[in-house]
N, C-alpha and C positions, 0 to 999 in steps of 0.2 A: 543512177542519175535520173531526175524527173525533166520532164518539160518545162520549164521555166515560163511558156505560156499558156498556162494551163488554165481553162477558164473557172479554176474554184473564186469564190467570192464569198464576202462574210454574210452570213443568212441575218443578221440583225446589228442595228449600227451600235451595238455597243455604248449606247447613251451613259448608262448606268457608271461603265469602265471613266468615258469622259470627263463625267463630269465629277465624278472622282479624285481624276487627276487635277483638274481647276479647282476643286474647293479643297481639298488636301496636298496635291500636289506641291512642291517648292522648286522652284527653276532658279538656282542656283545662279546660273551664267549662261550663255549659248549654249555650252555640253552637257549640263551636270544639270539633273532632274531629279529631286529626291522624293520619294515614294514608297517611304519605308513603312508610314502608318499605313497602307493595308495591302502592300504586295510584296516587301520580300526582309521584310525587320518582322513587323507587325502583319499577320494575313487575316485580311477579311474573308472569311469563308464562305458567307453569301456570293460573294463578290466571284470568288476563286470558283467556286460550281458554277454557275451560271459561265466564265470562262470554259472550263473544261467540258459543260457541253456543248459551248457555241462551235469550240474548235473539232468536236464529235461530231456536230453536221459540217461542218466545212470540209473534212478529211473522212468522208462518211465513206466513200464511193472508192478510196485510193488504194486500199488493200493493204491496210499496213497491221504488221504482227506483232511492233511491240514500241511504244516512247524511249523518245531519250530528252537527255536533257545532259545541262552542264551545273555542279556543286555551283555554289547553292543557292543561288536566288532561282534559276528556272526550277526547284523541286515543285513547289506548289500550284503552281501550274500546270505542270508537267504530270503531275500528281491526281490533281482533277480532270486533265485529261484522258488519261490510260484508264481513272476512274469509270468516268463515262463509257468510256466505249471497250473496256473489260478486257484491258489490253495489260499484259506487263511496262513493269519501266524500269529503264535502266538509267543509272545515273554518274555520267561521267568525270570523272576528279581530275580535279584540277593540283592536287595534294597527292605525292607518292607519297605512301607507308610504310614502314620495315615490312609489315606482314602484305601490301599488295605487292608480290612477286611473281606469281603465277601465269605464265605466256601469256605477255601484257601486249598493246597494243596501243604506239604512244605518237602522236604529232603536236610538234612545238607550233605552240599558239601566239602571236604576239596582243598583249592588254593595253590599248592606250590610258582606258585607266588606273592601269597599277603600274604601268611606266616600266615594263618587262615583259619577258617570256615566259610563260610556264607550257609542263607538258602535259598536255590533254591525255588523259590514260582510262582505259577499261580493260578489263579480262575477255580475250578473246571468247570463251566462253562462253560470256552474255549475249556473242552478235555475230549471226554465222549466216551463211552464202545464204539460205533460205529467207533469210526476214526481210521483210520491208518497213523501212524503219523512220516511223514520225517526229520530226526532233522540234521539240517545243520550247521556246526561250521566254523570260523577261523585257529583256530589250534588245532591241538592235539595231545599231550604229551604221558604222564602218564595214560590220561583217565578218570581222577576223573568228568570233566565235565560232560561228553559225558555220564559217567556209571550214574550219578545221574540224568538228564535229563531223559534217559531209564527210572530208575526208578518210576519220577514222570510220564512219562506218563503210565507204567503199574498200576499203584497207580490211575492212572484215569479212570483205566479197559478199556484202551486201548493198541493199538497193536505199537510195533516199525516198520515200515515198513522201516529202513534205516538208515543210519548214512554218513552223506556227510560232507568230510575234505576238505579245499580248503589246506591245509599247512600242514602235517605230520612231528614229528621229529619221525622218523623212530627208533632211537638210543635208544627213551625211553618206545617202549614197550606198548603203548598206544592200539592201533589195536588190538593187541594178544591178550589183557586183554578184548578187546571188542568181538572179536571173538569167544574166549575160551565161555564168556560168553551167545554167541548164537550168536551175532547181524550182519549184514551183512554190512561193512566198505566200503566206496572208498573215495581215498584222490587223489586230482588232483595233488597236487606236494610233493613227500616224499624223504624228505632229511636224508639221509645215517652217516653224520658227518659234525660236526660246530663246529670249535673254532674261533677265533678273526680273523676275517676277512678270515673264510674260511666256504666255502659251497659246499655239494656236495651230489648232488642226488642220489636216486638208479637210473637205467636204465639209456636209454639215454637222453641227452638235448633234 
C-alpha cells in the first residue's frame, strides 16, 4: 500500500489528451463517455506515447518493477507506459481460459458497467513479494477496478507503488475511495460533469 497523500502531480496538463476528449469525445449520459476513436477501439499512438511518458515522469521516483493493468482497454496505456520507463507489464484478465490454470490468483470484481461480477485473475507468477507494482487504467469511476487490482497485487505480497488514470470521472468518487484507502492516485484528465453531449473538467483546459 502506497500513501494516498503522496505529493505526485502531473508534470503537464495534458491539453492534447483534453481536447481530445471534446472534439472526439461522446458523452453519452452522465456515465457513459465514449472514447473509442483514439483510446481504447481505435488507438491514437501519438496520443498513447506522449501518455506513457507523462505517466513515466509522474511515477519516476516510486520504485516500481513492473505495470499492470486490467484486459482490455487499460493495455495501451499501460503499454506505453512500461514502454517508457522499461518496465515489464502484466496484464490482468478479466476472462478465465481452459488453459489459464496455473496457481492463479483471483478477486471478484464488481462492473457497473457490465451489470455483474467477474474474477479479476493473473498467474502468481507474474507478481511476487519483490515488485512494486504500477497499475495504469483507462478510466476510473467508482473504483471497483482499480480497488480490486490493489488487492490482487497485495494478495501477491506485493506493494502498490501507484495508480495511473488516463480519464477520471471526478463526479463519481472513484479517487477518494482509492485514497481514503491509502493508494497514491494521478489522473491526467478529470472530468468535473457530463450529460449528453456535455463535458467539463476540473481545472483548466
Amino acid at each position: 500500500m502506497t500513501d494516498g497523500r503522496s505529493n505526485l502531480v502531473s508534470t503537464l496538463p495534458m491539453k492534447k489528451l483534453k481536447q481530445m476528449i471534446l472534439r472526439d469525445g461522446v458523452a453519452l449520459n452522465d456515465h457513459v463517455l465514449l472514447v473509442d476513436s483514439f483510446l481504447n477501439h481505435q488507438i491514437d499512438i501519438s496520443l498513447m506515447t506522449e501518455i506513457g511518458r507523462e505517466f513515466a515522469k509522474i511515477f519516476a521516483d516510486v520504485g516500481a518493477t513492473r505495470i499492470a493493468t486490467v484486459e482490455s482497454s487499460g493495455i495501451a496505456p499501460a503499454f506505453a507506459t512500461a514502454e517508457a520507463m522499461g518496465l515489464p507489464l502484466v496484464v490482468m484478465k478479466k476472462q478465465v481460459s481452459t488453459i489459464l490454470t496455473e496457481d492463479l490468483i483471483q478477486i471478484p470484481v464488481m462492473s457497473y458497467t457490465k451489470g455483474g461480477t467477474y474474477l479479476l485473475t493473473v498467474k502468481r507468477k507474474f507478481i511476487d513479494k519483490h515488485d512494486r507494482v504500477l497499475f495504469i487504467d483507462d478510466f476510473l469511476a467508482v473504483g471497483e477496478a482499480a480497488l480490486g487490482a490493489a488487492k490482487l497485487i497485495e494478495t501477491a505480497g506485493a506493494a502498490v507503488a501507484g495508480i495511473g488514470i488516463v480519464i477520471e470521472k471526478a463526479f463519481q468518487h472513484g479517487k477518494k475511495r482509492l485514497q481514503e484507502a491509502g493508494y497514491a492516485v494521478i489522473s491526467l484528465a478529470a472530468i468535473s460533469h457530463m450529460g449528453e453531449n456535455v463535458i467539463e473538467f476540473e481545472g483548466d483546459l
